[in-house]
TISE-303535 format. One record per atom (N, C-alpha, C): residue number from 0; residue in one letter; atom name; x, y, z. Coordinates in steps of 0.05 Angstrom, whole numbers. Last residue first. Layout:
nr:NUM; rest:a; atom:CA; c1:X; c2:Y; c3:Z
...
% end
This chain:
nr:95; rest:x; atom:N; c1:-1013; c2:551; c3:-354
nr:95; rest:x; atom:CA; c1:-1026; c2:582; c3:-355
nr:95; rest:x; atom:C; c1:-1039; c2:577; c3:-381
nr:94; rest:x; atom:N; c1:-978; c2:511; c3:-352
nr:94; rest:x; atom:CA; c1:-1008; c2:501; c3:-344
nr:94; rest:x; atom:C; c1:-1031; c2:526; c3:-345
nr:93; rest:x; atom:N; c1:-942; c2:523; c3:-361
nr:93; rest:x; atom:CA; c1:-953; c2:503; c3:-384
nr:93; rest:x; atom:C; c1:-979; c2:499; c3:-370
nr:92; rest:x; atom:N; c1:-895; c2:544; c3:-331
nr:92; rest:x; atom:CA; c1:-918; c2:557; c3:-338
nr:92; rest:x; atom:C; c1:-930; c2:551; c3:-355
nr:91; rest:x; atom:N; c1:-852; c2:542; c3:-291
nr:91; rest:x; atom:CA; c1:-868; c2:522; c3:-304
nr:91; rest:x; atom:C; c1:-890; c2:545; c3:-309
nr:90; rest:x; atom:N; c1:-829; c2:552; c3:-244
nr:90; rest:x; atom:CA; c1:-817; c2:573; c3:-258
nr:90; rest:x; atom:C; c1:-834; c2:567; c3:-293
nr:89; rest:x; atom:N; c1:-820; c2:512; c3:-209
nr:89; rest:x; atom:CA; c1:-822; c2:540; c3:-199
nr:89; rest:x; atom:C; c1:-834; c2:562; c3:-230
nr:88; rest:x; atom:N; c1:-796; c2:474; c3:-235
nr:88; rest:x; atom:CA; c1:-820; c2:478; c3:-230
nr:88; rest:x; atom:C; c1:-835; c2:505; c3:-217
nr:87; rest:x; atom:N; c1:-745; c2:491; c3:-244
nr:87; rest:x; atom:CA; c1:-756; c2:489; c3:-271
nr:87; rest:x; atom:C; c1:-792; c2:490; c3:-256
nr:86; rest:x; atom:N; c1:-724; c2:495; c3:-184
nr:86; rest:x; atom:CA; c1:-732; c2:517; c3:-206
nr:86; rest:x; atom:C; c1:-747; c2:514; c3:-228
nr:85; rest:x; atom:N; c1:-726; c2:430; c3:-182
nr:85; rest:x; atom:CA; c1:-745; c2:459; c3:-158
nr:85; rest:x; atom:C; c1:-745; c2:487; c3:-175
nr:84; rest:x; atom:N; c1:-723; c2:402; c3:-246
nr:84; rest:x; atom:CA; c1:-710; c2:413; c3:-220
nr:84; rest:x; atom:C; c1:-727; c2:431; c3:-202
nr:83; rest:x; atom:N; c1:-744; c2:337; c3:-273
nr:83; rest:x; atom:CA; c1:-743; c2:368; c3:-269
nr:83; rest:x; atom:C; c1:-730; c2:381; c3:-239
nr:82; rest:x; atom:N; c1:-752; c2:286; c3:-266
nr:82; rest:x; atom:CA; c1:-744; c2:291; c3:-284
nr:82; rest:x; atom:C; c1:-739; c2:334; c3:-286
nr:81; rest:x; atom:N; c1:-755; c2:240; c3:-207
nr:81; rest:x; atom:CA; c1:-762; c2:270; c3:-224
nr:81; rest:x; atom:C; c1:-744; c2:284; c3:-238
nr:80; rest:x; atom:N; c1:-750; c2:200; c3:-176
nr:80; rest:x; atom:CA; c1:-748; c2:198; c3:-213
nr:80; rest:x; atom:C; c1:-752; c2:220; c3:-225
nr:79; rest:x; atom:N; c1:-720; c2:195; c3:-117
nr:79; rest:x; atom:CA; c1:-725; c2:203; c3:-134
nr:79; rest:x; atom:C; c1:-724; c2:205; c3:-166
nr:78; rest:x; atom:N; c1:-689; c2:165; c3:-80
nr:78; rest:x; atom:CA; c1:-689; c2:150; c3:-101
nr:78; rest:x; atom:C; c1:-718; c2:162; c3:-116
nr:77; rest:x; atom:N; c1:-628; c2:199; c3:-37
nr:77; rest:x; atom:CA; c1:-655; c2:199; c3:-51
nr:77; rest:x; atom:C; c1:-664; c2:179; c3:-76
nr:76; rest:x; atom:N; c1:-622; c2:142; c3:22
nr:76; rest:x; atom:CA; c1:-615; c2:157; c3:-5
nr:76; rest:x; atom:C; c1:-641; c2:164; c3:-21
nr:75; rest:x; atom:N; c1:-639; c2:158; c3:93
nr:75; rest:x; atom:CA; c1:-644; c2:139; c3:62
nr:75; rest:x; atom:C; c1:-629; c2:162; c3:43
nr:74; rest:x; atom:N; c1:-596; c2:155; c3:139
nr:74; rest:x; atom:CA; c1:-615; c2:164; c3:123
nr:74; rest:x; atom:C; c1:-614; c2:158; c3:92
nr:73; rest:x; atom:N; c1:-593; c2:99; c3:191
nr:73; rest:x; atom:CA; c1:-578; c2:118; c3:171
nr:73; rest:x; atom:C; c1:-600; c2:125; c3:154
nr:72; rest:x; atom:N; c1:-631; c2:94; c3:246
nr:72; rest:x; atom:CA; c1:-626; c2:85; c3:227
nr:72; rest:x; atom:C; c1:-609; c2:111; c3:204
nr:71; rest:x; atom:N; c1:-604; c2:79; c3:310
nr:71; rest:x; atom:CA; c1:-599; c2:104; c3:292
nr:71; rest:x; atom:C; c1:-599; c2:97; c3:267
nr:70; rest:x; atom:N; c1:-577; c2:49; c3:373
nr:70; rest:x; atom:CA; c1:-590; c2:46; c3:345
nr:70; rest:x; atom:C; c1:-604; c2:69; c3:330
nr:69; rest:x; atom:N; c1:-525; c2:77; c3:400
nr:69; rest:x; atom:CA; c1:-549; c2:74; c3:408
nr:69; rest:x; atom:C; c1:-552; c2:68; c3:372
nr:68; rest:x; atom:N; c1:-473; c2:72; c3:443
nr:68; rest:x; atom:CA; c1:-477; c2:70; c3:427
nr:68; rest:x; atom:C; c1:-510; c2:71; c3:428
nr:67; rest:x; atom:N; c1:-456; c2:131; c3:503
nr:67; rest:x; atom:CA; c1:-461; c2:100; c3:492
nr:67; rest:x; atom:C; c1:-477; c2:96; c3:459
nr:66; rest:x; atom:N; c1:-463; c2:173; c3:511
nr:66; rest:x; atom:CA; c1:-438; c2:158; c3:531
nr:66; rest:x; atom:C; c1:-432; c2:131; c3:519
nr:65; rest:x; atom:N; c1:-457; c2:229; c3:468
nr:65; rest:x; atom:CA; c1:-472; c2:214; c3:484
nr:65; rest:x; atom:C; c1:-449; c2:195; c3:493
nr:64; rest:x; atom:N; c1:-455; c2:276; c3:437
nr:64; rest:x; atom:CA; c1:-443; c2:276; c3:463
nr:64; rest:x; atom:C; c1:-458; c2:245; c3:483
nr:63; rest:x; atom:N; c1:-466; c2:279; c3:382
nr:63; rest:x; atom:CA; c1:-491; c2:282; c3:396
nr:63; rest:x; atom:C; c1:-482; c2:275; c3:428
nr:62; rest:x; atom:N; c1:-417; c2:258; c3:352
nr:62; rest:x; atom:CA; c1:-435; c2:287; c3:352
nr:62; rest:x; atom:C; c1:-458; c2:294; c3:367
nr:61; rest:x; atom:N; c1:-417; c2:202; c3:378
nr:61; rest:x; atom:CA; c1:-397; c2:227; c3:383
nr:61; rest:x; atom:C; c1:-414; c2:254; c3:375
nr:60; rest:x; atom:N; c1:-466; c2:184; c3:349
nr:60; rest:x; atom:CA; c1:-454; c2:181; c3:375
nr:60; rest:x; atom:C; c1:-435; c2:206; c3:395
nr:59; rest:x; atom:N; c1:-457; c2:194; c3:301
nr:59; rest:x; atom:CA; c1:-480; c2:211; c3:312
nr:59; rest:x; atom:C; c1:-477; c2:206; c3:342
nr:58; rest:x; atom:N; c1:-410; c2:164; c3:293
nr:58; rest:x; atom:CA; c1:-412; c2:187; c3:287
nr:58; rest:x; atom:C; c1:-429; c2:199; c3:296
nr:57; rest:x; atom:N; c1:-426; c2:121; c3:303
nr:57; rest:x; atom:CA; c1:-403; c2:120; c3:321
nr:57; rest:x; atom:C; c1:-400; c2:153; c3:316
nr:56; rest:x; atom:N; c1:-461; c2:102; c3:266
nr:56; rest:x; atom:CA; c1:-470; c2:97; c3:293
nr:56; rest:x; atom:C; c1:-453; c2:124; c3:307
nr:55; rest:x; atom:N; c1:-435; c2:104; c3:221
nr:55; rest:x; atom:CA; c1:-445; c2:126; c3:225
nr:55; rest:x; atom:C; c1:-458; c2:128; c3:247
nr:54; rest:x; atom:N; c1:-397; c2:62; c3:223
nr:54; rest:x; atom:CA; c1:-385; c2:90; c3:228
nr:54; rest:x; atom:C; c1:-406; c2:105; c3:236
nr:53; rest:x; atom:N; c1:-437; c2:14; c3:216
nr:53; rest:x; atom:CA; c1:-426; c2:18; c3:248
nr:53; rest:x; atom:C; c1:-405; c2:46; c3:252
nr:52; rest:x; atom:N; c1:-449; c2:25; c3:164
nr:52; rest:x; atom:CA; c1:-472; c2:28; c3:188
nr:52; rest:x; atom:C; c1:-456; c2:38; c3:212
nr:51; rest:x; atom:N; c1:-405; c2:10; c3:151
nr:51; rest:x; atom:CA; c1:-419; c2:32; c3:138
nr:51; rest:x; atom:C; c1:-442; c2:39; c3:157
nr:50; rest:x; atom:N; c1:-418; c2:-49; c3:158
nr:50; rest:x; atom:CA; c1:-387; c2:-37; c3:168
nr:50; rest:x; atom:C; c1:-393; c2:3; c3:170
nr:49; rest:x; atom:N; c1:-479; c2:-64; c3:187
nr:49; rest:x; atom:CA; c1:-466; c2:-68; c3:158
nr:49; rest:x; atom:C; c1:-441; c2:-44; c3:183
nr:48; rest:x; atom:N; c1:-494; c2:-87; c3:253
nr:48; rest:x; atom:CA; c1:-495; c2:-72; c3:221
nr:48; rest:x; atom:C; c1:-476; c2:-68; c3:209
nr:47; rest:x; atom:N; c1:-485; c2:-122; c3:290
nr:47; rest:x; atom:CA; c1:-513; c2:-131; c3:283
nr:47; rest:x; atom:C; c1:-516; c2:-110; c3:258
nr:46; rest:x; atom:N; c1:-432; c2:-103; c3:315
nr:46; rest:x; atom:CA; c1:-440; c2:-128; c3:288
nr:46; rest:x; atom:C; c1:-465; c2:-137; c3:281
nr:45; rest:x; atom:N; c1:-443; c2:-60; c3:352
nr:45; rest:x; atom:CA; c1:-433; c2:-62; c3:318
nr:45; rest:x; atom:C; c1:-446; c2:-82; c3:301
nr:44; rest:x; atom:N; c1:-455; c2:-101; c3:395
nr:44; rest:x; atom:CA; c1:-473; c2:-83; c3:375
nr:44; rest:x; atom:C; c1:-474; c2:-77; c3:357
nr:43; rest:x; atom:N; c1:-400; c2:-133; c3:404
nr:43; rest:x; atom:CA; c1:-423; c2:-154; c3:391
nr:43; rest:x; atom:C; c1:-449; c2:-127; c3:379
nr:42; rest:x; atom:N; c1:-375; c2:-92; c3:418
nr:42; rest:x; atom:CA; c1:-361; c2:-94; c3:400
nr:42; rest:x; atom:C; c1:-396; c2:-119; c3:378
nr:41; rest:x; atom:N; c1:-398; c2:-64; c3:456
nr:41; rest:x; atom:CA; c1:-398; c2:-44; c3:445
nr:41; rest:x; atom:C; c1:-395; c2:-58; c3:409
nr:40; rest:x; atom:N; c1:-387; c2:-111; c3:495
nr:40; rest:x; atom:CA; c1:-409; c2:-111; c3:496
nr:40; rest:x; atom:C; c1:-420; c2:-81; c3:463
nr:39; rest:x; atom:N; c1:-335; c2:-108; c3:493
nr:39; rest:x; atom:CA; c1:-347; c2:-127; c3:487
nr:39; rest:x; atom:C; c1:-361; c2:-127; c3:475
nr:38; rest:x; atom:N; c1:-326; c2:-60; c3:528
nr:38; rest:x; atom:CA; c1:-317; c2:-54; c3:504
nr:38; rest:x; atom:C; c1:-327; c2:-90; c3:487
nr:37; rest:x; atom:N; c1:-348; c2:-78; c3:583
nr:37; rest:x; atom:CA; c1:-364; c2:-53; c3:554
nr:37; rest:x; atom:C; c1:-359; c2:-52; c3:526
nr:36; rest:x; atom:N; c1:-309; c2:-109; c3:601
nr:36; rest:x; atom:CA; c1:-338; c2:-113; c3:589
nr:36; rest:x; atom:C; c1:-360; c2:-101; c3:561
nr:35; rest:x; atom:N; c1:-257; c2:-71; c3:591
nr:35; rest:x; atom:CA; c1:-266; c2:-97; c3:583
nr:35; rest:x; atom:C; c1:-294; c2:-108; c3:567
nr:34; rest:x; atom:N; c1:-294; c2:-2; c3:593
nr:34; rest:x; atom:CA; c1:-277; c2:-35; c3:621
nr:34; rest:x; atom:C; c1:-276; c2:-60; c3:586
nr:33; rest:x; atom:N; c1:-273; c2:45; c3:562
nr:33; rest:x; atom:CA; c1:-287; c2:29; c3:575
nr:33; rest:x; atom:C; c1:-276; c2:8; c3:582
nr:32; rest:x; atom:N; c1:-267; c2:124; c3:604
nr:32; rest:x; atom:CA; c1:-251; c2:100; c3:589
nr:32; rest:x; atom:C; c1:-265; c2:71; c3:585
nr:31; rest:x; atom:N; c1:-282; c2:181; c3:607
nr:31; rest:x; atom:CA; c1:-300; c2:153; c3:615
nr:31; rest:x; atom:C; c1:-290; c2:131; c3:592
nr:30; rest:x; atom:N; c1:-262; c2:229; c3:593
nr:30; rest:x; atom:CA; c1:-254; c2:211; c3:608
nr:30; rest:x; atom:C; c1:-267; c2:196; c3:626
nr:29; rest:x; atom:N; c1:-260; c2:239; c3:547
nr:29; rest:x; atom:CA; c1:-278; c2:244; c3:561
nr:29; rest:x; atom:C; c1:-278; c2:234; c3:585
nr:28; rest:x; atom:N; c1:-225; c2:213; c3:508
nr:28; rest:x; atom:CA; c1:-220; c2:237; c3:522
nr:28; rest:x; atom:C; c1:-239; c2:254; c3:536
nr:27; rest:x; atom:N; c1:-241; c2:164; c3:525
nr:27; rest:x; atom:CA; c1:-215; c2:162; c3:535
nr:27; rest:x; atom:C; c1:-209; c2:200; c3:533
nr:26; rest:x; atom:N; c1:-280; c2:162; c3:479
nr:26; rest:x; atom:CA; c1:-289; c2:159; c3:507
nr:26; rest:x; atom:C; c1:-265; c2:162; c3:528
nr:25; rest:x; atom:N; c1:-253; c2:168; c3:431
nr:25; rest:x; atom:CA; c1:-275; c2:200; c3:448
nr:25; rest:x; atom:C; c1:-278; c2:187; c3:475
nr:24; rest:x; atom:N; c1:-227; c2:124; c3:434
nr:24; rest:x; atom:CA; c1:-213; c2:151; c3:435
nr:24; rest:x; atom:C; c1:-232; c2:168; c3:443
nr:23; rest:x; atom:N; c1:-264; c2:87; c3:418
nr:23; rest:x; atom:CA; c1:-251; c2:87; c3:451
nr:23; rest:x; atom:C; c1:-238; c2:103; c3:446
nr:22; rest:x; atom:N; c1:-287; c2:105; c3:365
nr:22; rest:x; atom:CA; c1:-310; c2:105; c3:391
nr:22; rest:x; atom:C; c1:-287; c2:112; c3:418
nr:21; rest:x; atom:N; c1:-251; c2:99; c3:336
nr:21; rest:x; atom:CA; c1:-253; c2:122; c3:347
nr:21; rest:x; atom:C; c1:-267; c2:132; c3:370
nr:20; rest:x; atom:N; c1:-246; c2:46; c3:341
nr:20; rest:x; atom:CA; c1:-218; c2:60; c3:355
nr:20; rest:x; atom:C; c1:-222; c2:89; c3:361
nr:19; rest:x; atom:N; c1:-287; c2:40; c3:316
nr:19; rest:x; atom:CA; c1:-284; c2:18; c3:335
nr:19; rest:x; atom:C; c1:-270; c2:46; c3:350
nr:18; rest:x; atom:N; c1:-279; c2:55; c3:264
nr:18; rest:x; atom:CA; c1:-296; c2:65; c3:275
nr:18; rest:x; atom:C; c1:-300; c2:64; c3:310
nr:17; rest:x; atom:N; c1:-235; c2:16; c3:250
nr:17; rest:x; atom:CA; c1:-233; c2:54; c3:255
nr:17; rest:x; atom:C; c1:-253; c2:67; c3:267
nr:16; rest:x; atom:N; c1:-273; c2:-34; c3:250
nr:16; rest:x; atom:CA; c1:-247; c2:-17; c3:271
nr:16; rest:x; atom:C; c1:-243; c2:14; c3:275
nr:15; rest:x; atom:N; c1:-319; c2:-55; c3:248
nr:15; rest:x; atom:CA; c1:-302; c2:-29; c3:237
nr:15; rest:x; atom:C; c1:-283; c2:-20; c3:250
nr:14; rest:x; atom:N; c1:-325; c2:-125; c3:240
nr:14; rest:x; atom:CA; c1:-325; c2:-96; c3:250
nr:14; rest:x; atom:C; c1:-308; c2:-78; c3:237
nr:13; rest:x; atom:N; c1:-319; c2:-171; c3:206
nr:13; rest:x; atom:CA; c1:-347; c2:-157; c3:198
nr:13; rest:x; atom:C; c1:-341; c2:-131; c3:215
nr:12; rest:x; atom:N; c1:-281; c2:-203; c3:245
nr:12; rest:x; atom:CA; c1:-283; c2:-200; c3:219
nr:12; rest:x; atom:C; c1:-312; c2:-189; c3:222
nr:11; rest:x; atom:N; c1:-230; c2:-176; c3:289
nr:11; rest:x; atom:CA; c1:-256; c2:-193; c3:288
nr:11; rest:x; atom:C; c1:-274; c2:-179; c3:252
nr:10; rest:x; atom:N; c1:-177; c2:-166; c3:314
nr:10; rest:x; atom:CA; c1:-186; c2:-165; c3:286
nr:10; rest:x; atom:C; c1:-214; c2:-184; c3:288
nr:9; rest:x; atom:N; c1:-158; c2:-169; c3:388
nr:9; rest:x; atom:CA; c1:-164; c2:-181; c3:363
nr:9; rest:x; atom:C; c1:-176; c2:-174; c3:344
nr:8; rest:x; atom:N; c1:-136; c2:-126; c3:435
nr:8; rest:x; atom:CA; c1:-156; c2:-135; c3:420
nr:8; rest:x; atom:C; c1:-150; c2:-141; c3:391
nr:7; rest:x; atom:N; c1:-93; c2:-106; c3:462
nr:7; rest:x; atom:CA; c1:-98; c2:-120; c3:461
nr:7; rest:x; atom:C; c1:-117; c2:-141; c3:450
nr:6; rest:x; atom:N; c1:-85; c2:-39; c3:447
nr:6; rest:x; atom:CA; c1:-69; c2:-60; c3:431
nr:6; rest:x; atom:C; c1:-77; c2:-92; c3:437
nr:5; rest:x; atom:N; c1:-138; c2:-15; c3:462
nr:5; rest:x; atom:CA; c1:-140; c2:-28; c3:440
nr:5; rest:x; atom:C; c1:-113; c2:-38; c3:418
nr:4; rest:x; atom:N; c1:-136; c2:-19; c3:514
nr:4; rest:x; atom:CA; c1:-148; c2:-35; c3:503
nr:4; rest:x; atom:C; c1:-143; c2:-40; c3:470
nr:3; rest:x; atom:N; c1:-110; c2:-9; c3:573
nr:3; rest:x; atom:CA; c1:-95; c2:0; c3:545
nr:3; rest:x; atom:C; c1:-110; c2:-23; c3:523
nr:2; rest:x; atom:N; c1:-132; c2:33; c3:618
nr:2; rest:x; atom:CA; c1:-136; c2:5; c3:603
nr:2; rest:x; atom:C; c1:-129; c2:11; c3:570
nr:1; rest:x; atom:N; c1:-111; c2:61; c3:684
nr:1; rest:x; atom:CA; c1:-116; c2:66; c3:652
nr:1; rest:x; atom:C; c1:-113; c2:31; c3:635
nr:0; rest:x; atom:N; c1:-142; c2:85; c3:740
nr:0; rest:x; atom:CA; c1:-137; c2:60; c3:726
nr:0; rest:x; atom:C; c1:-138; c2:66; c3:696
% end
């Protein structure tokens, strides 16, 4: 049974589609295609995160061979104030 899902599906505002389209392409070449349901059910998870969120779901998803979406917080940015580099401290000698 092949399900040609994603000409039939509607533009729903806040998802990622590309992200969307890539999810049912790895799963179509894995060949665990999803029903209707799933793909529903794949589509209301997304939308509980930012558009930026729901690629990188879809990315640790796929890189990590899994069957299904899973929550995965994205990694923080550095919001370091240090004024010096790993070498300059390395390499500091104001305290000799």
């Amino acid at each position: 049974m092949k399900l040609a899902l994603v000409g039939e599906r509607q533009t729903i505002i806040g998802l990622n589609e590309e992200a969307l389209t890539e999810w049912i392409e790895y799963r179509k070449e894995k060949k665990k295609p999803l029903s209707p349901r799933a793909l529903g059910m794949c589509e209301r998870f997304l939308l509980k995160y930012p558009e930026a969120h729901q690629w990188y779901l879809v990315e640790q998803a796929i890189m990590n061979d899994w069957q299904g979406l899973h929550h995965k917080d994205m990694p923080k940015a550095s919001t370091s104030t240090k004024s010096t580099t790993l070498a300059e401290d390395l390499n500091d000698r104001s305290w000799a």
